[in-house]
N, C-alpha and C positions, 0 to 999 in steps of 0.2 A: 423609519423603523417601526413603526405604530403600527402601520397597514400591514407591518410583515406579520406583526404581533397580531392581529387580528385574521389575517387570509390562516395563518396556521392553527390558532383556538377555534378555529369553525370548521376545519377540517378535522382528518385522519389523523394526520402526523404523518404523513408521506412526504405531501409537498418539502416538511421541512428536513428530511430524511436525503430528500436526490437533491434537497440545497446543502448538505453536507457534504458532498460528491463536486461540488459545483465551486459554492466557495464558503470552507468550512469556519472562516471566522464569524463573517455575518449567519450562519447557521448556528454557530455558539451564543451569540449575543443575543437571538432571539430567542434560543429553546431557554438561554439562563432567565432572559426576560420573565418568559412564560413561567419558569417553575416561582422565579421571587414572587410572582403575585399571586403565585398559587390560584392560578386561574384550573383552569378545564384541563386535565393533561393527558393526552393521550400518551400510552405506555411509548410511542414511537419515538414521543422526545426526546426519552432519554437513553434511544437509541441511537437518535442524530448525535448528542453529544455525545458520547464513546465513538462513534466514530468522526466529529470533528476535533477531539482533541489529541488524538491521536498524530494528523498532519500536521498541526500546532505545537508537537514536543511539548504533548502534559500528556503521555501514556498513564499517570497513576491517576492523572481523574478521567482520563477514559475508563478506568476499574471502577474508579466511583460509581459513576453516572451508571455505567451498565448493571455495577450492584445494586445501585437502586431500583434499576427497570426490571432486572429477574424479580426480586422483591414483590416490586407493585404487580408483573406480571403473573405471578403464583399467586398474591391475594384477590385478582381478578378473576382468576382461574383462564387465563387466554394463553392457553396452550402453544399457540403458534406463535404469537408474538413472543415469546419465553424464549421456544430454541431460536428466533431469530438471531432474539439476543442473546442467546449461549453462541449462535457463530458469528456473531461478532465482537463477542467476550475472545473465543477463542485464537483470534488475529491479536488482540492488547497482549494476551498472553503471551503469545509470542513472539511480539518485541520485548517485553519483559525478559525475557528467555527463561522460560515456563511452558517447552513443550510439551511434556509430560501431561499439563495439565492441560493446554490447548486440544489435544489432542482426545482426552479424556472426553472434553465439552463436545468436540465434535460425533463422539459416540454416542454419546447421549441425543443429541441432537439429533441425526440422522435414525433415530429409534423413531422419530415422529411418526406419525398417521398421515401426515397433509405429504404427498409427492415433490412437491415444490422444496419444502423444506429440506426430504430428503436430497434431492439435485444440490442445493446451495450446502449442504451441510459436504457432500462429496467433493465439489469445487474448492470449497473449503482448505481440505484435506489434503486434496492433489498438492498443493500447493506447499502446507505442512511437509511431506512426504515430500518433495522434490527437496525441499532444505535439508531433509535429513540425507541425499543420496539413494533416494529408492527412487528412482527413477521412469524405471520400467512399471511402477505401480502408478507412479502420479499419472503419465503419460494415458494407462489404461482407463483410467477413472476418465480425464479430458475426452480420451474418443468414445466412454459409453455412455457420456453427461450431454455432449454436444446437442447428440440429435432430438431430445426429450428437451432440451433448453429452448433450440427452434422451432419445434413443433409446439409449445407454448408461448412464442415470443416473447420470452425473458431475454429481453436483448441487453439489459444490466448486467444477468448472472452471464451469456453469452458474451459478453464484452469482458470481463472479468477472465473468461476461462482462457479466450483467446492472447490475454495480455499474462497470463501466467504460464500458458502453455510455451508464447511466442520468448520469454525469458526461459525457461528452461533449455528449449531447442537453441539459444543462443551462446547457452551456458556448456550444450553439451557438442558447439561446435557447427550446427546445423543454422547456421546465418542467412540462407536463404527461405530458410520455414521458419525462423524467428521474423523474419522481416516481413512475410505473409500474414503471417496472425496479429502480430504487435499493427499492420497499417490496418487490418480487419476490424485491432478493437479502436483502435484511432475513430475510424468510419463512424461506428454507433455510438463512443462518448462523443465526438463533436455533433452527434445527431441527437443528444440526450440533453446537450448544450452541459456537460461533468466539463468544467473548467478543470478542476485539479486531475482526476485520472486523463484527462488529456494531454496536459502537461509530466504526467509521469510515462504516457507512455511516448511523448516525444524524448525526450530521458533515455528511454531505453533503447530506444529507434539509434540515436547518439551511439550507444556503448555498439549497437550491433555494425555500424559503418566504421566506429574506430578499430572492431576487429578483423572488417573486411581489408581493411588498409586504406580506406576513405578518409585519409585525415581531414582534409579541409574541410569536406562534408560534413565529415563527426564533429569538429570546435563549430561550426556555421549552426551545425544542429544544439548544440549544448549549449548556445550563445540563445535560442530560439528559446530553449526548453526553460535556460534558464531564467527568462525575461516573463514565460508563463508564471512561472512559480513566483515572481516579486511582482507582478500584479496583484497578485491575491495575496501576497503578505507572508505565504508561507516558507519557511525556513527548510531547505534540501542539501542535510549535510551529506548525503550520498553521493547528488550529482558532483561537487566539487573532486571527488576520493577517483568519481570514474573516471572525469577531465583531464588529470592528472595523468592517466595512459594515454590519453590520446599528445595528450603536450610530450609525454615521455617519447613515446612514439616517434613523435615529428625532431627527435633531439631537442627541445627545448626542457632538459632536464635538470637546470635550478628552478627554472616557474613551476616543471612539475613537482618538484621537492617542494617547495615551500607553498605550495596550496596544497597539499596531502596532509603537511603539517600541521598549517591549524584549520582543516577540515576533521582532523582525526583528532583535537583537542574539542575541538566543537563534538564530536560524536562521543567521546569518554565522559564531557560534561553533562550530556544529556542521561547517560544508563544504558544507552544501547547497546546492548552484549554483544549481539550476533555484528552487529554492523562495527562495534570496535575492532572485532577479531577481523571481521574483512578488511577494513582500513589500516590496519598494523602492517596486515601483508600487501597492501599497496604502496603505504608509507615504503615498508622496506623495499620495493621494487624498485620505486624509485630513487631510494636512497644509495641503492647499489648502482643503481643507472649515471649517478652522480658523484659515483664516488666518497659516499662519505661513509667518514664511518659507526653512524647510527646504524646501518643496515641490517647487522648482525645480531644488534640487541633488538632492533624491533620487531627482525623473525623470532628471535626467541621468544619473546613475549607471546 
């Protein structure tokens, strides 16, 4: 861990930045290293932590850390590094469920000077904007960002767009342009060597087979996705919520009742607003799938 502590004090803050994308506990361990010894800190670091505590289920010290980096970033005056981290402020937010304010950041944000900025600050967005149901805007943003992403080879933010784009279109029924984009940004995080967006988007890869009616495929692939994500340690209380369609699906609907159940206690425990309310109506899916009579009160909810 020394060496890691030393390659990232001599650098940018980069390196330790696509090791949060990679694997975000050892990119917490070393950006915390770095700040306790109050060594050399580039403002980056305490942009790897906002975004490795986030996959770790500590969304309030990803506010932290990012609070700090606006901070240090405004007393440095480094402009670019500020809205970075305003758009990656604005992601915490809205696991927090604070789009309002997510949303605000990104306007700010995309006010930049630097074009890059602009592009991630819009990807951003799209993505915001598809959770709220604007649909036909997110989608617009994806096809006027794409080709400005490639022709800079921003194959991050282009892996990013493809993996939000390819969830949308799966969301809105289009499974075979989800499954284009989702194996697309597969391709450049396993070429980026991003352990964790790998593993999220085998994840979603899952959800889009178990709506094709691919069960075995869909638990073979969830079975995959999920063995990524406990290599690195990280905790995915989503994927269990979506397993649970595919097990309902295939009629095995007490295993899917009782992994929804305490998959959606594990999500109420953590804060997750947006992702409780989706798992309540999983919960009930399958509780009606099973007969029981939770089903009613956990639509209501």
């Amino acid at each position: 861990m020394a060496s890691d502590v030393q390659t990232v004090s001599n650098s940018t803050g980069i390196d330790l930045v696509r090791l949060a994308d990679d694997n975000p506990r050892r990119a917490a361990a070393v950006a915390e290293r770095l700040v306790d010894a109050e060594e050399l800190e580039p403002i980056e670091v305490y942009r790897a932590l906002g975004l490795a505590c986030r996959p770790i289920g500590e969304p309030s010290q990803s506010r932290r850390w990012l609070e700090r980096g606006l901070v240090e970033a405004e007393r440095r005056g480094d402009v670019i590094e500020r809205d970075e981290l305003r758009i990656t402020y604005a992601a915490t937010k809205a696991m927090l469920g604070d789009f309002d304010a997510a949303l605000a950041l990104l306007d700010t944000a995309q006010a930049s000077n630097d074009s890059a900025v602009q592009q991630h600050a819009r990807v951003q967005r799209a993505g915001m904007l598809a959770r709220r149901g604007r649909v036909a805007e997110a989608m617009e943003i994806y096809r006027d960002t794409e080709p400005s992403l490639r022709r800079r080879g921003d194959d991050a933010w282009l892996a990013r767009l493809h993996s939000n784009r390819g969830v949308l279109l799966a969301l809105t029924g289009d499974f075979a342009g989800a499954e284009t984009n989702l194996r697309e940004a597969l391709s450049l995080y396993e070429a980026a060597g991003a352990g964790l967006s790998s593993a999220e988007i085998r994840h979603n890869l899952s959800f889009v087979l178990t709506h094709r009616g691919e069960l075995l495929d869909a638990l073979e692939s969830y079975a995959e996705a999920a063995a990524a994500f406990a290599s690195l340690d990280i905790p995915n209380v989503e994927l269990p919520l979506d397993r649970c369609e595919a097990l309902m699906y295939a009629g095995l609907t007490d295993d899917a009742l009782s992994i929804a159940s305490e998959a959606l206690e594990d999500v109420a425990r953590r804060g997750m607003v947006e992702e409780t309310a989706e798992g309540l109506l999983k919960y009930a899916r399958a509780a009606d799938a099973a007969g029981s009579p939770g089903a009613s009160a956990a639509a209501e909810r």
